[in-house]
Phi, psi and omega in degrees: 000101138286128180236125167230011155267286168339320186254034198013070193263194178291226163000000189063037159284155178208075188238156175224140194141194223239120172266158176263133182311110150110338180296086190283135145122180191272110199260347191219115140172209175236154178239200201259006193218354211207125180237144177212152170209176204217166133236150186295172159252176200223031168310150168268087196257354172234166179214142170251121202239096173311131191215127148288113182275138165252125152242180159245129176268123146313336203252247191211191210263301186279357154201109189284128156210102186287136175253107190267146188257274188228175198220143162270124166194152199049068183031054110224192187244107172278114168323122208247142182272147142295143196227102171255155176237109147304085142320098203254149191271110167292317188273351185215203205265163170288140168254155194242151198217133152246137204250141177262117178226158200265113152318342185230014162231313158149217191268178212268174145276132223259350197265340211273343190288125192251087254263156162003275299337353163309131183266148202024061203281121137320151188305106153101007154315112196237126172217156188289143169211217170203186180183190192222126155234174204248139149251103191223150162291351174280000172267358176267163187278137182186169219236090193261351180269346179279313185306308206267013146318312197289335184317307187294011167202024181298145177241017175179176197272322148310320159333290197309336184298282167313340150289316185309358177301354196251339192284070212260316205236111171149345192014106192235151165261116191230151180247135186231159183192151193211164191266041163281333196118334191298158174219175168161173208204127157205168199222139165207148167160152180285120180237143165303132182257097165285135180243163173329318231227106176279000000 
C-alpha cells in the first residue's frame, strides 16, 4: 500500500496491489479511481538468426585465436560491435567478457559460436565459422516504468490509457475500470514487421 497522501507527500497517491521486487510503484492493483490488471500475450517478439562469421586469428599458426569480425548478409560483410563487460569476481580479479553484436540483428548467443576449422592459420589469417543471434524487442531502449507511475495518479480509464504509451516491452494484455462505470482493454508492444528476407 502506497499512501504519500496521509503522509503528505506528493501527488496524493494512494494505491494498493501487487508489486514486482526493485520495481517502485503498482504493476496489479487500484487507486480510490482507477483498477487494473494484466495477463500476458502470446506475441512473438524475438528472432534467432544463423549468421556467417568472418574471424580473424590474433593468435599464431599453432594457437590460433580466432576473433569475430563480420558476419555476411546480403552479399555483403558487416562489421560487428563489440560490447566489453567487468565482471567482478569475489574470489579473484574481475574478468572482462566480450559480447558481439550484429547491427541490424543483435547480439551473438555466446555459447552459440562456432569457431573455424583451418589448420594451422597464420597470425592475421580470416576464416569463415558461425554462429546464432538473437533479436528481441526489449533491446531498443524504452521507459515501461513511466506507465506504472502514471498508473499512480490516473483519475480515470482515459488517463490509465495514455500512460500505456510508455508500455512497449513486455506484452501484456491490461484491463482498466474506473469509479466513474468506464471499463477497457488494450495490448500495446513493439512487434517485429518481418518481411521474407532475413
Amino acid at each position: 500500500h502506497l499512501n504519500t497522501e496521509m503522509m503528505g507527500g506528493e501527488n496524493d497517491i494512494d494505491a494498493q496491489g501487487v508489486a514486482f521486487a526493485g520495481l517502485p510503484g503498482v504493476v496489479l492493483g487500484y487507486t480510490r479511481n482507477v483498477a487494473w490488471s494484466a495477463t500476458t500475450t502470446g506475441y512473438d517478439v524475438t528472432d534467432v538468426y544463423a549468421e556467417e562469421v568472418t574471424f580473424r586469428n590474433d593468435g599464431d599458426a599453432t594457437t590460433p585465436d580466432w576473433v569475430p569480425i563480420s558476419v555476411r548478409f546480403d552479399a555483403a560483410d558487416v562489421l560487428l560491435e563489440t560490447i566489453s563487460e567487468e565482471i567482478l569476481v569475489s574470489s579473484g580479479a574481475p574478468i572482462t567478457q566480450v559480447f558481439y553484436d550484429v547491427p541490424h540483428h543483435g547480439p551473438f548467443i555466446p555459447d552459440s559460436i562456432v569457431l573455424p576449422r583451418m589448420v594451422d592459420p597464420p597470425t592475421g589469417a580470416m576464416a569463415t565459422g558461425s554462429a546464432m543471434s538473437v533479436r528481441y524487442t526489449g533491446n531498443e531502449v524504452s521507459n515501461e516504468l513511466a506507465f506504472f507511475v502514471g498508473l499512480l495518479t490516473a483519475q480515470n480509464v482515459q488517463e490509465a490509457f495514455d500512460a500505456q504509451d510508455a508500455f512497449v516491452v513486455g506484452a501484456q494484455n491490461f484491463s482498466f475500470a474506473d469509479s466513474s462505470g468506464n471499463i477497457g482493454w488494450s495490448t500495446r508492444a513493439r512487434i517485429p514487421q518481418r518481411d521474407c528476407r532475413f
